[in-house]
NUFI-535554 format. One record per residue: residue number from 1; residue in three letters; x, y, z of N, C-alpha, C, CB in turn. Coordinates in Angstrom, 1 decimal. Glycine has a CB too. Layout:
BEGIN
GUMI seq type n.east n.north   n.up ca.east ca.north  ca.up c.east c.north   c.up cb.east cb.north  cb.up
GUMI NUM  ALA      X       Y      Z       X        Y      Z      X       Y      Z       X        Y      Z
...
***
This chain:
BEGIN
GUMI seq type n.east n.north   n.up ca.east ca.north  ca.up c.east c.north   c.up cb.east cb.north  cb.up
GUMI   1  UNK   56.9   -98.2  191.8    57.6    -99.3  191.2   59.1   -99.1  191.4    57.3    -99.3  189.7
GUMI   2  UNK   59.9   -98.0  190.9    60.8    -97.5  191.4   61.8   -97.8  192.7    60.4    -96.6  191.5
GUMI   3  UNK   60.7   -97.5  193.8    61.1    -97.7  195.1   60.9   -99.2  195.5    60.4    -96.8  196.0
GUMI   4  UNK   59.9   -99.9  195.1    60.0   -101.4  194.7   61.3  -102.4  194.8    59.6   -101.5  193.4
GUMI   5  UNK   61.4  -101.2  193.4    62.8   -102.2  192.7   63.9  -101.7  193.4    63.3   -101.9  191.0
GUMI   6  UNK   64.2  -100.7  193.9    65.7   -100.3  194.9   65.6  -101.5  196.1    65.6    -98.1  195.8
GUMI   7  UNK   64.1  -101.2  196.9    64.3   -102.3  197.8   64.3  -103.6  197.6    63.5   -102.3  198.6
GUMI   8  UNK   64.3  -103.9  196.7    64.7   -105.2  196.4   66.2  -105.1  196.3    64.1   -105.7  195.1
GUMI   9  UNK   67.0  -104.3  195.6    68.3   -104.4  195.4   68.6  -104.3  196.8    69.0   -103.6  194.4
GUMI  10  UNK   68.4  -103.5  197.3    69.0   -103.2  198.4   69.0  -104.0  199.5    68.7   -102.2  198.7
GUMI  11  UNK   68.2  -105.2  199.4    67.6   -106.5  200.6   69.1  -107.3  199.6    65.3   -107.4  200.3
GUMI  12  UNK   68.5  -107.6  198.9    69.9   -107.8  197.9   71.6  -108.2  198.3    70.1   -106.5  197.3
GUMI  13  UNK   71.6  -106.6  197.9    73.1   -106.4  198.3   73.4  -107.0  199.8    73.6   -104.7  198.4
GUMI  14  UNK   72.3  -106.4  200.7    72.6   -106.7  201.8   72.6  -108.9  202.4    71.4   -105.6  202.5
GUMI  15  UNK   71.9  -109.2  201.8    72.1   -110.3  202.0   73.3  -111.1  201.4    71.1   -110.8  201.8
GUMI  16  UNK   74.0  -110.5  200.1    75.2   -111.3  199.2   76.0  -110.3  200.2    75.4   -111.2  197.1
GUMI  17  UNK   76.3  -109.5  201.1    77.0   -109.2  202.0   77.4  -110.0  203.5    76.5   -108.3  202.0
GUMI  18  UNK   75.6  -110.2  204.0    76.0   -111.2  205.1   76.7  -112.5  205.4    75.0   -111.4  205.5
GUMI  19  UNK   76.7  -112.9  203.2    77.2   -114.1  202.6   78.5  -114.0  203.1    77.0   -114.2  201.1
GUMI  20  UNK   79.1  -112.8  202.6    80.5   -112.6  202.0   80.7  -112.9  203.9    81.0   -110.8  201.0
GUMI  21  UNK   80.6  -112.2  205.0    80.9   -111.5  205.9   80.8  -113.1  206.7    79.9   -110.0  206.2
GUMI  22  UNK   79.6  -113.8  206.7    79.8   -115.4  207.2   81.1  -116.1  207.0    79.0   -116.4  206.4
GUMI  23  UNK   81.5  -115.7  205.4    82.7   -116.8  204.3   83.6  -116.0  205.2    83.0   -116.7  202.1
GUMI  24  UNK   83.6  -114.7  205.6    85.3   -114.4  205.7   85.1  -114.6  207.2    86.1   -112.5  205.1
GUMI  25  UNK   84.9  -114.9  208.1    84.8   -115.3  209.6   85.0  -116.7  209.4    83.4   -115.0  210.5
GUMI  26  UNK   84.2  -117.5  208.8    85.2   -119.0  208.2   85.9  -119.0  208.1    85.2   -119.7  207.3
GUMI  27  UNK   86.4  -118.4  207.1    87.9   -118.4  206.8   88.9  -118.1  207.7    88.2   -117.5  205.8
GUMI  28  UNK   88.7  -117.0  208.5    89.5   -116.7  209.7   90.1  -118.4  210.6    88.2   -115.7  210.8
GUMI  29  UNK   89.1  -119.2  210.3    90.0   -120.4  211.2   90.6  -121.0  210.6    89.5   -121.4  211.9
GUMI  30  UNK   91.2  -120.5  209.6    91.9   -121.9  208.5   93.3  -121.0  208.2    90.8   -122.4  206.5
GUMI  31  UNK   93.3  -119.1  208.7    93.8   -118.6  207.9   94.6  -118.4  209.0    93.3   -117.7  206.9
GUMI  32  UNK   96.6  -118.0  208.3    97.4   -117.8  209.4   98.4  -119.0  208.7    96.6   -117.9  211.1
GUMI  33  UNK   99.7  -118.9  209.7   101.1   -120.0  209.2  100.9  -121.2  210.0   102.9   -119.3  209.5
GUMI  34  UNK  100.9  -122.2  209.4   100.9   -123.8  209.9  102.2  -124.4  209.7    99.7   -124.7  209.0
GUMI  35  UNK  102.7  -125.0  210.9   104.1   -125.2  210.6  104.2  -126.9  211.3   105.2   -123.8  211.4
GUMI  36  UNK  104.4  -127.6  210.6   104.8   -129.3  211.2  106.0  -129.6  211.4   104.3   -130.5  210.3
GUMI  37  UNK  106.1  -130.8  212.3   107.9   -131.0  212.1  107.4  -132.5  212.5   109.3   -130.0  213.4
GUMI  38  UNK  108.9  -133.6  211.8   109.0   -134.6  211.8  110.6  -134.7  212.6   108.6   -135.1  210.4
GUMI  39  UNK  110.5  -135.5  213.1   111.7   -136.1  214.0  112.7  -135.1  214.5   112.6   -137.1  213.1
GUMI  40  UNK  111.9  -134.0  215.3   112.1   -132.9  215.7  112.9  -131.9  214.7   112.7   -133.0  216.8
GUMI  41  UNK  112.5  -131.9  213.4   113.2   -131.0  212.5  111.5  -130.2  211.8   114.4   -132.1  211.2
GUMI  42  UNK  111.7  -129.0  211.4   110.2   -128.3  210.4  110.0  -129.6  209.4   110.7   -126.5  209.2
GUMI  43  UNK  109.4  -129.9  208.9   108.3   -130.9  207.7  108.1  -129.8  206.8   106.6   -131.6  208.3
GUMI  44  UNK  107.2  -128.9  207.1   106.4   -128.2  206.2  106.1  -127.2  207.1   105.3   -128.9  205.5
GUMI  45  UNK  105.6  -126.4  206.0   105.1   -124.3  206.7  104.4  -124.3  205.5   106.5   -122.6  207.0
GUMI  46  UNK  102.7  -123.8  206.1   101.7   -123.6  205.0  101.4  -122.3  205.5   100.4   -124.6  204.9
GUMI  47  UNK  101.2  -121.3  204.8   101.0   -120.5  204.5   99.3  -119.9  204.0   101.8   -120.5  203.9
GUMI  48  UNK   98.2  -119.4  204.7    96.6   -119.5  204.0   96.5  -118.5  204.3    95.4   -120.3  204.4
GUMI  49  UNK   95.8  -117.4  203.3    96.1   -116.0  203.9   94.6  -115.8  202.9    97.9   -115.0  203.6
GUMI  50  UNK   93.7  -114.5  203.6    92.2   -114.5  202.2   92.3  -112.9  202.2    90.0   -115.3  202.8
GUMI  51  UNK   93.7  -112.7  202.6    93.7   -111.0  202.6   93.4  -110.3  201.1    95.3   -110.5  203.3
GUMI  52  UNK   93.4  -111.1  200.3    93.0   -110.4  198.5   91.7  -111.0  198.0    94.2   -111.0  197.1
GUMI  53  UNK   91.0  -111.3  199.1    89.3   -112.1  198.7   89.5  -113.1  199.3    88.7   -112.5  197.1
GUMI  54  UNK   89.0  -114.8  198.0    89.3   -115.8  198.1   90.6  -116.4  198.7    89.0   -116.0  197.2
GUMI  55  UNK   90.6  -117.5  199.3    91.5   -118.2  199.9   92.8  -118.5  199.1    90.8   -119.4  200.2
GUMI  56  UNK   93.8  -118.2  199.3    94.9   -118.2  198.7   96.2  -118.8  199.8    95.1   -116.6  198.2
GUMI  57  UNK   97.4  -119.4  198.9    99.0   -119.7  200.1   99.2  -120.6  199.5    98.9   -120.0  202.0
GUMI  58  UNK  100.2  -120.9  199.9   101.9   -121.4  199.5  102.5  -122.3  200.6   103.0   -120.0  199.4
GUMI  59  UNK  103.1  -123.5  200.2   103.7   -124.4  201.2  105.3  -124.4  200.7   103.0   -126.0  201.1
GUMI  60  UNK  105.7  -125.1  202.1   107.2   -124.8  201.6  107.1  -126.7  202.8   108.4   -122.6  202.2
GUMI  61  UNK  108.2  -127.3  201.7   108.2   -128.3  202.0  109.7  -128.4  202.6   107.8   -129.1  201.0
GUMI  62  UNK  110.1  -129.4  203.6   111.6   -129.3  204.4  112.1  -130.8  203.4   111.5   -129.6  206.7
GUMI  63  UNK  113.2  -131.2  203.0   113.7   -132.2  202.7  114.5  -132.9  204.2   114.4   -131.9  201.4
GUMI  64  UNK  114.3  -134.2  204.7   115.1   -134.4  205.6  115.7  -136.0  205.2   114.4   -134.1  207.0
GUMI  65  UNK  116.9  -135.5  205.5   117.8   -137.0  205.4  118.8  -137.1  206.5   118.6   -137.3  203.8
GUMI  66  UNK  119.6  -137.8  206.5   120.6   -138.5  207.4  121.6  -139.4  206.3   119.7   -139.7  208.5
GUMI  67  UNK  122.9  -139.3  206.9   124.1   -139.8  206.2  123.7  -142.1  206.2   125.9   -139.1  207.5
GUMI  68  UNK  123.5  -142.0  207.4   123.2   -143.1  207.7  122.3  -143.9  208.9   124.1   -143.3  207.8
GUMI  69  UNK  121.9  -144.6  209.3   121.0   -144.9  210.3  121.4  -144.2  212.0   121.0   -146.5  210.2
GUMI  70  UNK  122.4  -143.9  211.8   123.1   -143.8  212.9  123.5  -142.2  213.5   124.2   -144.6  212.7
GUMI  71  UNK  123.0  -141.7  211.8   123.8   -139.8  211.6  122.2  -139.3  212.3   124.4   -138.9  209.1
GUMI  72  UNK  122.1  -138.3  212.7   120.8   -137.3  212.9  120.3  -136.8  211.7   121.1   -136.0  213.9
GUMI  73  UNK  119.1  -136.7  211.6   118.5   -135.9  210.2  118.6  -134.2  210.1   116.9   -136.2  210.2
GUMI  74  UNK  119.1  -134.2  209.0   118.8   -133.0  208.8  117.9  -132.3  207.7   119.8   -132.5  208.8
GUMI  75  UNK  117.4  -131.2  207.7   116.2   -130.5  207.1  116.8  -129.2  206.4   115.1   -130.3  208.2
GUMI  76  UNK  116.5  -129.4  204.9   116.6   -128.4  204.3  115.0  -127.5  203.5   117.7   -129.0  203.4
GUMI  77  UNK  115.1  -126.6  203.4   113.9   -126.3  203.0  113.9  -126.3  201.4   113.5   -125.2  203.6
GUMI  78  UNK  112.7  -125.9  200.5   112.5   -126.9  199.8  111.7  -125.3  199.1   111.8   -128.6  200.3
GUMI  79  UNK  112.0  -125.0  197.9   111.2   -123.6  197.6  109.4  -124.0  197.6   111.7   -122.9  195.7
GUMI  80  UNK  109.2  -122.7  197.8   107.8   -122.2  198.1  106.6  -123.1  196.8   107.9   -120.2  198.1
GUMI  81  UNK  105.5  -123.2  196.7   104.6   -124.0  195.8  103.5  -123.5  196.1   104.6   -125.4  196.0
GUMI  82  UNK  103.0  -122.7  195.3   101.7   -122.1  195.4  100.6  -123.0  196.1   101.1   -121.9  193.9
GUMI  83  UNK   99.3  -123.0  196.3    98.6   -123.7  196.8   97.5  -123.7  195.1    98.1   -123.1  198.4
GUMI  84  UNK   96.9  -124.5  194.7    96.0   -124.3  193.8   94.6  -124.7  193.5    96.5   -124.6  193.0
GUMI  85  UNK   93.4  -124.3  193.5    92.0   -124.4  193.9   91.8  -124.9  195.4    91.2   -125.4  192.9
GUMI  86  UNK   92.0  -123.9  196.1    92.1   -124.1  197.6   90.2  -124.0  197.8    93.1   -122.4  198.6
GUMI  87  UNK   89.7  -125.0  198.2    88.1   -125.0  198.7   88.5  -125.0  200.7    86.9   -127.1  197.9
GUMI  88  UNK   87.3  -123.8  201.2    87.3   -124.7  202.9   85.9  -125.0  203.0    87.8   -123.7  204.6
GUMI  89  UNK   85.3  -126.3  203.9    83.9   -125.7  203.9   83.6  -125.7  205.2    83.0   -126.5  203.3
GUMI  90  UNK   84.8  -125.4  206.1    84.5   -125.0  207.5   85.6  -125.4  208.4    83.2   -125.7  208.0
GUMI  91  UNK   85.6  -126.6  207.9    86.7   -127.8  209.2   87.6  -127.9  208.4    86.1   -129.7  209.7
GUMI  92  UNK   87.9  -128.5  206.9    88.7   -128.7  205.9   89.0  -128.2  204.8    88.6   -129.6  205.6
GUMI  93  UNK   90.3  -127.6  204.5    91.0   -127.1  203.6   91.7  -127.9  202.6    91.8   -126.4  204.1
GUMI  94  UNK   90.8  -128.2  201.5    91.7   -129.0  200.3   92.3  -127.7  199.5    90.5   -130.0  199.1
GUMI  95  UNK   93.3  -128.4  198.7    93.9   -127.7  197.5   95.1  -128.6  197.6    94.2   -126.1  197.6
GUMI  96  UNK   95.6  -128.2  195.9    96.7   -129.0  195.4   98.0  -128.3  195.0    96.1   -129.6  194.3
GUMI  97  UNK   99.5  -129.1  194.9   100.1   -128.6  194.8  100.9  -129.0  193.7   100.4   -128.5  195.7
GUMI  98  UNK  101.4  -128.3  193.5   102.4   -129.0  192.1  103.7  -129.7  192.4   103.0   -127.7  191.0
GUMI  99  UNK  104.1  -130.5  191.7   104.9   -131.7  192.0  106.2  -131.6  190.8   103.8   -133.2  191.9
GUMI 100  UNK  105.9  -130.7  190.3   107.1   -131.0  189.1  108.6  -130.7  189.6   106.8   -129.8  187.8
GUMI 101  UNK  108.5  -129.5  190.9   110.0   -129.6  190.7  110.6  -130.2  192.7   110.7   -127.4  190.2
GUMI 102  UNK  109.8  -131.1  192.8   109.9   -132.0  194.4  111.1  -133.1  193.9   108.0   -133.0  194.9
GUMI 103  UNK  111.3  -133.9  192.9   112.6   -134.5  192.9  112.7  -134.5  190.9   112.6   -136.3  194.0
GUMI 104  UNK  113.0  -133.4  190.5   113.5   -133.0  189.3  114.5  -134.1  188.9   114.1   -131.7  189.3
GUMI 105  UNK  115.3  -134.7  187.5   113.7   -134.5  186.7  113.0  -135.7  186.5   113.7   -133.8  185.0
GUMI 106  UNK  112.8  -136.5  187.4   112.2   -138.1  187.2  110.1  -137.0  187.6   113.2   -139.9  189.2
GUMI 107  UNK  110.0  -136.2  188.1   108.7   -135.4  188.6  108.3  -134.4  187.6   108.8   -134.7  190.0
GUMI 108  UNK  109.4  -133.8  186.6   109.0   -132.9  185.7  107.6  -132.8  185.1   109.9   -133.0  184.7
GUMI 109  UNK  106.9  -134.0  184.9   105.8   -134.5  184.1  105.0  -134.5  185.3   106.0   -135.9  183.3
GUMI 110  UNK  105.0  -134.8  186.5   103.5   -135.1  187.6  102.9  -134.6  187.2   103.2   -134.9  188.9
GUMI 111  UNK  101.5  -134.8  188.0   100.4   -133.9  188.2  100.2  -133.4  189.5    99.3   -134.4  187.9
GUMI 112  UNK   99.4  -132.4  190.0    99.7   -132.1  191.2   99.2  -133.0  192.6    99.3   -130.8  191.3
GUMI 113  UNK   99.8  -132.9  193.5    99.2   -133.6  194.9   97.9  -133.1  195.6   100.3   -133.5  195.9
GUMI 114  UNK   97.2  -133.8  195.7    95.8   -133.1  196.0   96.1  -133.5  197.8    94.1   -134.0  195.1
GUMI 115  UNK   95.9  -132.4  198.4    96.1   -132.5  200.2   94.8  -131.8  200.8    97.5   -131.5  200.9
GUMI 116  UNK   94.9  -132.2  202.2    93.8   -131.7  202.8   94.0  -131.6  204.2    92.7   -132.4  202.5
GUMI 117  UNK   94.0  -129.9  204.7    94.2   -129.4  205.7   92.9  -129.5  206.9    94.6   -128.1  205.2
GUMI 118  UNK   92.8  -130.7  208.1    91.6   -130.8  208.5   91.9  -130.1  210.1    90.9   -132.3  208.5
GUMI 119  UNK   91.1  -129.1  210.4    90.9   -128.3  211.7   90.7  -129.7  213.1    89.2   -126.9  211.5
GUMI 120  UNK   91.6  -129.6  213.7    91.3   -130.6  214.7   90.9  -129.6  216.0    92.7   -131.6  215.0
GUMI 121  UNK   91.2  -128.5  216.4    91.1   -127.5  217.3   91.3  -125.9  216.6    92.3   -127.8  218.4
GUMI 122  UNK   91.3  -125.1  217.7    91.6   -123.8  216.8   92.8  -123.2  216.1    91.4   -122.9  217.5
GUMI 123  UNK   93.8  -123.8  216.8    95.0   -123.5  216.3   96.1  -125.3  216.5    95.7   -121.9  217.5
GUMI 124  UNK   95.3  -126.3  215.6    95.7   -127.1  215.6   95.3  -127.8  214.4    95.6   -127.5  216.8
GUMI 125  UNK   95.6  -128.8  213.4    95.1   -129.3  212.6   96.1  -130.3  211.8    94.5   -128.4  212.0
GUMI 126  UNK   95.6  -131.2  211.1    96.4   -132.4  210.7   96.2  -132.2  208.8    95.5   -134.0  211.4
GUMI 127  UNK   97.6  -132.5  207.9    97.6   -132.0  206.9   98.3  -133.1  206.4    98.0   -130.8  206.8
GUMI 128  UNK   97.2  -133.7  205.2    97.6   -135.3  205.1   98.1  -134.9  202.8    95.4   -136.9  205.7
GUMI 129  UNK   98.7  -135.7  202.7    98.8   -136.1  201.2   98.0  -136.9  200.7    99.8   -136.5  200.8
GUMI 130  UNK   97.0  -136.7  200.1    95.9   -137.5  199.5   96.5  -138.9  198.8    95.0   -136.6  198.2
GUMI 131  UNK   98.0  -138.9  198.5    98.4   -140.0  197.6   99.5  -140.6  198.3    98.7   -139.5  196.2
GUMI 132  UNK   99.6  -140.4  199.0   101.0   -140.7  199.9  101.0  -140.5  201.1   102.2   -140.1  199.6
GUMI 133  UNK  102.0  -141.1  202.0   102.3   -140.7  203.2  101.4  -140.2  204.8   103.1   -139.8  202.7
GUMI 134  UNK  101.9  -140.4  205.8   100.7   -140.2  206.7  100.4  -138.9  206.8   101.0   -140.7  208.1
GUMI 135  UNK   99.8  -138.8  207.7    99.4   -137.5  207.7  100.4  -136.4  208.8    97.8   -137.5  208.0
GUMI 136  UNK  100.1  -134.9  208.8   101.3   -134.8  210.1  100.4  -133.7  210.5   103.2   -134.4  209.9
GUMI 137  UNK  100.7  -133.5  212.0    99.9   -132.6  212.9  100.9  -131.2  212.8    99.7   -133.4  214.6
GUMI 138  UNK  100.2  -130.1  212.9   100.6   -129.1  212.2   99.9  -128.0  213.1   100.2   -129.1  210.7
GUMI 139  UNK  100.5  -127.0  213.9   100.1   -125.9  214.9   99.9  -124.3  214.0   101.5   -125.9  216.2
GUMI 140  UNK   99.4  -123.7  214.2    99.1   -122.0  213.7   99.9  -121.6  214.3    97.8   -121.2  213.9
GUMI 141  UNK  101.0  -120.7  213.9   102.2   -119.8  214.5  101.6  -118.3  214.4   103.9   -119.9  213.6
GUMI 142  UNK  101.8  -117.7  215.1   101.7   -116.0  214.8  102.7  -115.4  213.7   102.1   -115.2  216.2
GUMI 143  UNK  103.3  -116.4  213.4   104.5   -115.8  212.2  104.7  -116.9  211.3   106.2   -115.5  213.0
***
């Protein structure tokens, strides 16, 4: 009975392992720095890293403006924003970001922006705002 019951655990463990070991090779294609740019200036740098388990990272948004139609844009960056209930289920990375301090204080009150990071290639993918704006194509940097 004994030895019963170990092999069972031990079929067990081993299968909520092959689980774990599937999820973190998934994850491997979503994980790493994503960096976009709009009118040849950075947009955004995402950040997805699962090096503490589950899927975790941080965006950092670029502000870009121009004096006038006629001035070139320029891009400031924009502090870091956690990512929050990051799901992947293979191809696409949802999670949300918080919005309160994106144009203070008319945003103090939002709720967060729900986005979704979709794998177009291996080191290529498109990262749209669920509530706004198009989407922008976004490359994996080694850094």
């Amino acid at each position: 009975m004994k030895t019963r019951f170990a092999l069972s655990v031990a079929v067990a463990m081993l299968l909520a392992g092959m689980g774990y070991a599937q999820d973190a090779t998934r994850a491997t294609a979503i994980t790493g720095v994503w960096r976009g740019d709009l009118n040849g200036l950075p947009a955004i740098a995402l950040v997805v890293t699962d090096e503490s388990g589950p899927l975790t990272g941080a965006v950092q948004f670029y502000l870009q403006i121009r004096k006038d139609v006629n001035s070139p844009y320029t891009a400031t960056p924009g502090l870091p924003e956690p990512m929050f209930h990051p799901t992947f289920d293979g191809t696409t990375l949802r999670f949300d970001v918080s919005h309160r301090r994106a144009h203070p204080p008319r945003t103090l009150n939002d709720p967060p922006m729900p986005f979704h990071l979709k794998l177009l290639g291996p080191d290529k993918a498109e990262l749209e705002n669920e509530r706004e704006g198009p989407p922008v194509i976004v490359t994996r940097s080694a850094y």
